[in-house]
Structures are given as C-alpha cells and as structure tokens.
C-alpha positions, 0 to 999 in steps of 0.5 A: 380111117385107113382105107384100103388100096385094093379093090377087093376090099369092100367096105362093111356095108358092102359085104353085108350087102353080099352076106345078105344075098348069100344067105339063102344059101347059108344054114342059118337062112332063117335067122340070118334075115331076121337079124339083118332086119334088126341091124346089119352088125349081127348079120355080119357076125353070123356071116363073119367068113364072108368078110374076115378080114374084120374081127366083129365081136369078142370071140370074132363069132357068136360062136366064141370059137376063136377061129379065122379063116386068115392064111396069108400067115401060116406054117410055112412062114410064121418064122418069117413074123416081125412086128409090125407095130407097137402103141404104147398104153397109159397104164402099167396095169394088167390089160386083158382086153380083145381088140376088135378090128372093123374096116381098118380101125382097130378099138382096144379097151385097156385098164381103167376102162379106157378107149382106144381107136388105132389105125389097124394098119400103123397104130396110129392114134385116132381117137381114146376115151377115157371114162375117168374111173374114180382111182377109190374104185379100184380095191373094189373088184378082186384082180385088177382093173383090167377091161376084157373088150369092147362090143360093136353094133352098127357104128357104135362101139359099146364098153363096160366101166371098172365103176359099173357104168356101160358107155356108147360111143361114135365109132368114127369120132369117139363122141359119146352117144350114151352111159348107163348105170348097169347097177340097179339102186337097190343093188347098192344098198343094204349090206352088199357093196362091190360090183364092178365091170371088167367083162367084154360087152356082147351084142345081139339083136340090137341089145347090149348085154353086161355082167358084173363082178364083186363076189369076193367082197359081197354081190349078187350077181346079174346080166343086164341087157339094155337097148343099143340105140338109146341105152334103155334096159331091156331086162335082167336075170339075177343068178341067185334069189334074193334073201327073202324070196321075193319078187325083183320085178325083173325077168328072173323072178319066175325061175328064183323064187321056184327052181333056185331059192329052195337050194338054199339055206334060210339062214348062212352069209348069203343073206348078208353077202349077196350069194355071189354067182356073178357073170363077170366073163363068158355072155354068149347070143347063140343065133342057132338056138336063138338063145343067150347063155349066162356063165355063171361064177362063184359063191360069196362067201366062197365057204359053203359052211358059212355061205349056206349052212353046208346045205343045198346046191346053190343055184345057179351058182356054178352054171350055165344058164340059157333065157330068151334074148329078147326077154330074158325069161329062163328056158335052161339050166345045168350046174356044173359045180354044185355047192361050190366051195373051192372058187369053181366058176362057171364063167369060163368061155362058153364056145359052141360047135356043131359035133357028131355025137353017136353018130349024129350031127348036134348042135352043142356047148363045149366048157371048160370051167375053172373045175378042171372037166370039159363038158358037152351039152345039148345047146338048145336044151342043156341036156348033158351029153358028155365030160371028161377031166381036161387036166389033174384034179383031186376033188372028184373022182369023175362025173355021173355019166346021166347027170353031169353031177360031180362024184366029190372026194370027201376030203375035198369037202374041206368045209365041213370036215374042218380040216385044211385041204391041198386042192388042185385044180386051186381056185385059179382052176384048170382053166381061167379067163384065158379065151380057148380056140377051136379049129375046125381043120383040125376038130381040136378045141385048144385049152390054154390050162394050168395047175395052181394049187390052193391051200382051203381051210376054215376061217378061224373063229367063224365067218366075220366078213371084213370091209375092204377087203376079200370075204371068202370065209377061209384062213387068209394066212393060209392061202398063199405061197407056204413059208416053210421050205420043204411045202414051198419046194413041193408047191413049186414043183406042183405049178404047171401051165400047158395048152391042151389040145383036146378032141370034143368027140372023143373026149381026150387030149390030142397033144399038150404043150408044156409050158414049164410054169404057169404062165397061160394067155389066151389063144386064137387058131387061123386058117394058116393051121396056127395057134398064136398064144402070148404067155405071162413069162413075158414071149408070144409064140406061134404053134402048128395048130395039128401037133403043138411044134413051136414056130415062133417066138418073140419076146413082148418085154412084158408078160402077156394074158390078153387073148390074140386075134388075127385080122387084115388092113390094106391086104395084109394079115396081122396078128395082134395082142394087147400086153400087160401082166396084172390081173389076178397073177400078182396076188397068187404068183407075184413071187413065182414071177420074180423068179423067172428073171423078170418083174417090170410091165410095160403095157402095150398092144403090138401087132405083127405082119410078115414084113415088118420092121418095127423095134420095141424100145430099150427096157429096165427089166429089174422093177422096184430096186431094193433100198435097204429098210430100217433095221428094227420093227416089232415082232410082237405085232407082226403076226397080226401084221401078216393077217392084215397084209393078206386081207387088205394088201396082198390082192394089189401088193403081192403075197407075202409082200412080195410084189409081182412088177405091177404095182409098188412093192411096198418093201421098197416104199420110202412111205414103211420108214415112217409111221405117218408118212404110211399112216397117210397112205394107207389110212388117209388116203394120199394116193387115192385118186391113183387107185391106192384107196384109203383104209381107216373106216376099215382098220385103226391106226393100230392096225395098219401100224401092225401092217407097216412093221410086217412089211418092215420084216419082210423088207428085212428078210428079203433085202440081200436076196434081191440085191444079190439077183441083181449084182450081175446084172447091167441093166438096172437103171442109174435113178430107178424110181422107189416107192409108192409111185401109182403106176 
C-alpha cells in the first residue's frame, strides 16, 4: 500500500472517526450512527465527501450519483490532462467494470471475474485473484464475460463470479476469506439453465447483495443478500412467481403468490423458461429511506405472446421494486414497462437526489430505463411523481400522468398483431448499462443515450426454445443489420448516441451532445464542473459539466464503455477508466464498428493526472487480417446456415459473421477450410477451456456443417471489401495472428 506524503491525508479509519463526530450535524444523524454501529464502511459511504479522495462503493455513494467533490482537475485545466499511467489487463474481452479507490489501493475487477489490486498512484501490481471461471461458462450469459465492479466493507473486498459464485477477499493481501454459491439448488434444476454474475456487488448494513443474469436463455431472476462477515444468506426476493404458486420459502413468497402470480398466464413459456425478470445491474441501499431498491430486467422469453399468453402485466418484470434491508420483505413496487415485450429492462441505474417538486423539497428516485422515458418517484413509497421521454421513441405516445403507465402505439404491440415492427428505442434501449451522473452544481442529471433500432417480429412456426442459445421468441434472422442496401442505409442513418443533459424538475433536456454514433460509455461528474465520458469508437473526453464544450480529448486505442471515477492518491486527483470494447455491442454493432476505421481491443485500465507522462504503446489497429477462403461452399444449405449463425454464433462472433475486434472473426478462421477441423471446434469442443463452448448436444453434424458453409459465404462476399479497407494502410502487422485464436 502506497502511503500518502501529506499530513492531510488521513487513513480511512481516521475520517470515520471524524465522520463520526460530525455526524450530529449531518441530515442523516439518526441513520448515520446506526450504520456505524454495523460497521465503519457504511458510515463512510453516506459521508463520502468528508473523505473524497476514496471511491467506496459503485456509484462513489448510496446515492449512485456519481458525483465527486474533486476540483484540482477542472474547466480551466483539463486540457492540460496527461496519463498518468496504464495496466495492461489478461483479456481482451470487454471490461465494464468501476474500480473502487480506498487509501491509495485501487481494486478493479476485469472479464473473467478477475481481481486486481493497483497502487492507485503508479499502477503497480500488488496483488490479482482469479477465481478461475470455467472457460464452457462463457455462452451461458447473453454479452460477454464482462464484470461491473467490486463491493468493499470494512477491509474486505467482495465480488461476483460469470459461474454464479460471490467471493470475499482480504483486501490488503488478496487472500480469500469466503465463496458462496449465489444460485439456490433448486434454481438449476428443472427446465431453466442460464445464470450467471456479471453485476457490481452493493454493500450495506454488513450485508453483501448480488443479482444475476440469464433470461435470454431461460432464468428466473432473484437478489440474494448474504452475511459480509461469514457469507451466510441473510434473504432472497425472486422477481417473478414460480410456475405454480407455491411457497420458495424465502422473503418474496408473500408479495408473489398475492399481488404478482395473478399478472400472469397459467399456461405460456414462462412456465418452462422461468419468466426472467433478473437484476443483472442496478441493487441499490438508500440509507434515507432505509430501503434497498431491486432494478428489475426483461421477460424470458422476450415474446409476451409466447411468454404469457399475450395476457397480463407481468410483475415484477420491468420495475423498481423496494424491501426491507435487513429482511428483504417487499414495501413497494412501480412497473415501469408493462408486459414487456421489446427487451425493455429495468436495471438501469437507480440514482436518488433530493428535488423540489411543487415547490417542496422531496426526497426521490430518478430512472432512466432502457425504454427511453426518465421517471420521478417517491423514494420512500414509489409513488409516481413525474416522466417525460429522454430520447425519440415510437412505441408509446407518453405516459398517463396519474399512473406512470405507458400509453403504447398499437403497432408497437408486434406480438399480437404478427406483423414485424421497426422499433425505436430497440432492445439496447434509450439508455443502457452505461452509469449516468448527476451534479448538484448544476442540478442536471447527465444520460449517456442512444438510438439503435431493433427489427421485432414472431418467431416463425411458434416459440421452440433452442439449447445453447438465445430463446427471445423472435425471428432470429430478422434481428440484425438488414441485408438489403436501401433498409441498411436508413438503419444507418437512424443510429445515434448522445449525452443528454436533462433537467430532473423540469423534465426537459438542457443540453445534448452529439456523438455521431452510437458509441456511449458511462460518465462521472466532479466538483472541477466535469463530465468525463470515455466512447466505444475508441476516445475518452472531458466535457464542461454546464453546456457540453469538449475540453479534452485522448485516444485510449480501444473503445471504452466502463464508467470513469475520479479519486486522489498521495495529493493528486486522477481520473480513471477501465478500457475494453465487448459486451453486447459485438453482436449488434460489430460491423458498425468496422467502419469507424477500427477493430482491435486492447484491454487495460489507464489513469490520468495533470502532470503526467505516460505513453501507451505501439498498436496493430487492423484486427483479424483477411486470408482469401476457399472459393466454393453450397448454397442450398446456407440459408439454414444464416439461422443457425445467428442463434449460436452471432452473440460472441458478430452479426452476419461479421466479428467486431473482440473475439475471432470466423471468416478468417484457418478452422471453415475444413469440415472436421471446425466440426472439433465447434462440435467437440477444442476450444472450450478458452470459452469457446462445444455444440454438439444442441446441433448434429449436419447442422453445423451448414453453419461452416454460411461463414464460407460470407467469407467469400466480404473478402475484397476488407482487403481493399486495408491497402493503404502501414499498419498491418508482418505475421498477424489468423483464426480461431481464444482471446
């Protein structure tokens, strides 16, 4: 551990000491002396500004805000920003992750669930875990095996594994101290077979609270929180009722079985699929209203004709949901997307701010899910206060202003009318995991937004789930980039990403700024009037926090969707960001990617100061190189071929076969020469401890033969196109590496 020079730098133990004393001061006197007889780390949290220089928890306070006090970088020298210093990570998978700062050590989890602990100050390595995730495990969650962040309580840091595992460590040392199994044994029998972790833990009141994901392949989503100390399960709240309304024993039987079950079909895929409805991001402990608020995500299947009979709103799918935090036992619900039917999560980040609404001052919720309108609540009893669409949307004309509840077009309603629908926001939504920020200089809560539409239409012949694979209930060939030339140029044209700078209590937008693609990261906002953002097309930017000017610019080498946080070691402020382009961009704008002149990760986290000097190194920017493909394939079988690719492949290996820079672009692969040479990929299951998994309990030989001479198509249609974006180039590396190299 790096200690700091100045005497004004005070171990943690020491400002909680003081946060301790000024509490009598603070609004949150009463709950601030209880949480600091349940232990020092939540104390600190609430009073977070007292001690800045640490970033404590994911959103730097319960409140998720993603603010900090730090000024020593602002307007007037931001240009003057250099970094300060890089880590170069083990993967080249997407990193999603918000590192946590405490006195001088930064903890940063990575893809792959791994741990690492820098010197805050230089980067230096002092100690990394890795929980050694089986590589099989990786086609078993919808985007990657990213990791969002690690939790920390009283010298222990805490952190969820892609496999389901949650683990504790010795802060100072990296020794474990404890692993739970997060998924109850009766969650993985039966018909539901995907969860897994890849959410920030939160911590609270001495307890460790986790979600999970899997509903595009079949979960029922649950929060679990478990003792810090010993790993002991304190509760668990399912978000959807079990098929037969029966008691789980556990703290969400009472609101299931009366106010969610009868929302419900009887009959539909639920039964078989789970329902979904799991918290894969946003958990949040609220020390105002003393309650924990559960961000709840989408339906399984997503089809809500095939899901639940085209009946029913579905709870709690698509809500924010609040319990107790000692027992979990439900006090609130609001649904913000009813009858989800358009991948419309919830799990957006859940920030609370304290906002004059008529004129009184009250304490609330502001969201800004997936379906594109930011809502207000009533923090301690859900009640709706206000909401107003945040970007363009056309599957809803606005939302009743007593209720909250969606006026919906009826062409919207794509399930039941059967007809396919062009919707906007799409299923990445208007917002995604992609952390917001809130300034209280400037009362704008700043939205990191986009525009991707989305092509919904009827899985043809009825719902037949898939092993393996994504089951949504929609025709698979439909939902990627159009082949035909004029739809792909006006898909194109519709692709935006922006910051919105919107204003909670007026419900309007301040300021946007255009990002001519959609290429959001998350943001944080600092005392020094910032917002620091870093984008997937590869820059990391600073902007004035009060009308969007850009200040400063750096190219990371790598496209960034990890939130920044801002912190200080030995006296200085630095900014860091972890870097790595994943997640679920490779499926939907793998080849929007290629055009913005880049394709290659480089996975690191990297930190700037004022007075920096550090370079990144020399880079190959031009990814897989084309190898021209054997020149014939069968086209009889390539059709089917095209289904399967984009029901097994398409997720990790890009749409179309075209792949983004992350993992192999399969066009290239030396393995499509040769029928058995990919047959042991992707039937046998050479490449599984890479996290390339083996499919030949869920195709025939047949099948991914098929598979194989798609790609052979592909490789053949697109070949010149590559060669020819590379001619004048001087980059391209003398023996790049070609194929199915696990990355």
């Amino acid at each position: 551990m790096t200690r700091p020079a100045s005497a004004k730098r005070h171990s943690l133990l020491g400002i909680l000491a003081a946060g301790t004393i000024c509490a009598a001061a603070s609004p949150y006197m009463a709950v601030s002396a209880h949480a600091a007889s349940q232990g020092d780390t939540g104390d600190a949290i609430i009073h977070a500004d007292e001690h800045s220089e640490n970033w404590l928890s994911y959103g730097r306070t319960y409140t998720e805000q993603r603010y900090s006090p730090l000024d020593e970088i602002n307007r007037s020298n931001v240009g003057n920003l250099k970094l300060a210093w890089y880590f170069d990570l083990d993967t080249n998978r997407g990193q999603e992750g918000t590192p946590l700062v405490v006195d001088g050590i930064l903890y940063a989890t990575t893809n792959w669930s791994k741990m690492k602990a820098l010197d805050a100050a230089t980067g230096k390595l002092l100690w990394e875990y890795d929980p050694k995730v089986p590589g099989n495990i990786a086609d078993k969650g919808c985007c990657d095996t990213v990791n969002r962040g690690p939790g920390y309580w009283n010298g222990k840091v805490f952190f969820g594994t892609f496999d389901g595992r949650l683990v504790a460590l010795d802060a100072k040392t990296g020794k474990k101290v404890w692993e739970v199994n997060t998924i109850p044994a009766e969650a993985s029998l039966g018909k539901q077979r995907s969860y897994t972790v890849d959410g920030a833990v939160r911590v609270a009141k001495g307890m460790v609270m986790i979600g999970n994901g899997g509903a595009e392949f079949g979960a029922r989503g649950f929060v679990s929180a478990f003792d810090a100390e010993t790993g002991k399960l304190k509760w668990r709240f399912y978000t959807v009722p079990n098929s037969k309304n029966e008691p789980d024993h556990a703290a969400s039987d009472k609101a299931l079985m009366t106010k969610a079950y009868r929302t419900w079909s009887p009959d539909g895929a639920w039964v078989r699929q789970g329902g979904g409805g799991t918290v894969w991001d946003s958990l949040v402990y609220d020390p105002v209203a003393d309650l924990v608020y559960l961000a709840v995500g989408n339906g399984s299947p997503w089809n809500y004709k095939y899901r639940s009979d085209g009946m029913g709103s579905n709870l709690f799918l698509g809500s924010i949901v609040a319990l107790k935090p000692e027992t979990g036992e439900y006090v609130w619900h609001f649904q913000e997307t009813p009858m989800d039917e358009w991948d419309y999560t919830s799990v957006q980040q859940i920030m609370t701010l304290d906002l004059p609404v008529n004129g009184e001052k009250r304490h609330v919720i502001v969201h800004a899910p997936k379906n594109g309108f930011f809502y207000v609540l009533d923090a301690k009893t859900g009640e709706f206060i206000s909401g107003k669409n945040y970007v363009y949307m056309n599957w809803a004309d606005g939302l009743d202003p007593l209720s909250g509840r969606p006026i919906y077009k009826p062409e919207a309603l794509w399930p039941l009318t059967g007809k396919e629908w062009y919707g906007i926001p799409g299923d990445l939504g208007g917002h995604n995991f992609a952390a917001m920020a809130y300034s209280p200089k400037t009362g704008l809560v700043y939205i990191p937004a986009q525009q991707v539409p989305f092509v919904y239409k009827n899985q043809v012949g009825g719902f037949k789930p898939h092993p393996d694979s994504w089951n949504l209930g929609l025709d698979m060939n439909k939902v990627g980039l159009p082949d035909n030339a004029e739809a792909r140029t006006a898909f194109m044209k519709d692709l935006k990403g922006m910051i919105v700078a919107w204003d909670p209590e007026k419900q309007q937008a301040a300021w946007t700024v255009d990002h001519k693609g959609p290429w959001n990261g998350g943001l944080v906002a600092t005392g020094g009037d910032l917002l620091f953002q870093g984008l997937a097309n590869g820059e990391f930017h600073a902007y004035d926090a009060t009308n969007g000017a850009d200040l400063f610019k750096f190219d990371a080498q790598s496209g960034i969707i990890a939130p920044p946080i801002t912190y200080k070691a030995n006296g200085k402020q630095y900014v860091a960001v972890e870097v790595g382009w994943g997640g679920i961009y490779p499926f939907f704008l793998g080849g929007i990617a290629r055009t913005s002149g880049w394709t290659v990760n480089h996975s690191r986290v990297i930190a700037f100061s004022l007075d920096g000097k550090a370079v990144l190194p020399p880079q190959n920017d031009k990814g897989f190189l084309p190898v021209k493909p054997p020149a014939n394939y069968d086209t009889k079988v390539t059709d089917n071929g095209y289904f399967l690719f984009q029901t097994y492949c398409a997720a990790c290996h890009g749409d179309n076969a075209e792949g983004a820079g992350v993992l192999p672009d399969l066009r290239w692969s030396g393995a499509i020469r040769h029928q058995d040479a990919f047959y042991n990929v992707a039937g046998r299951g050479a490449l599984t401890a890479y996290g390339m998994d083996r499919f030949d309990t869920s195709m025939n030989p047949k099948q991914i033969e098929d598979i194989r001479q798609f790609i052979l198509k592909r490789a053949n249609e697109t070949y010149q196109r590559e060669v020819d974006a590379r001619k004048n180039s001087s980059e391209i590396p003398a023996n790049p590496t070609i194929g199915l190299t696990p990355q």
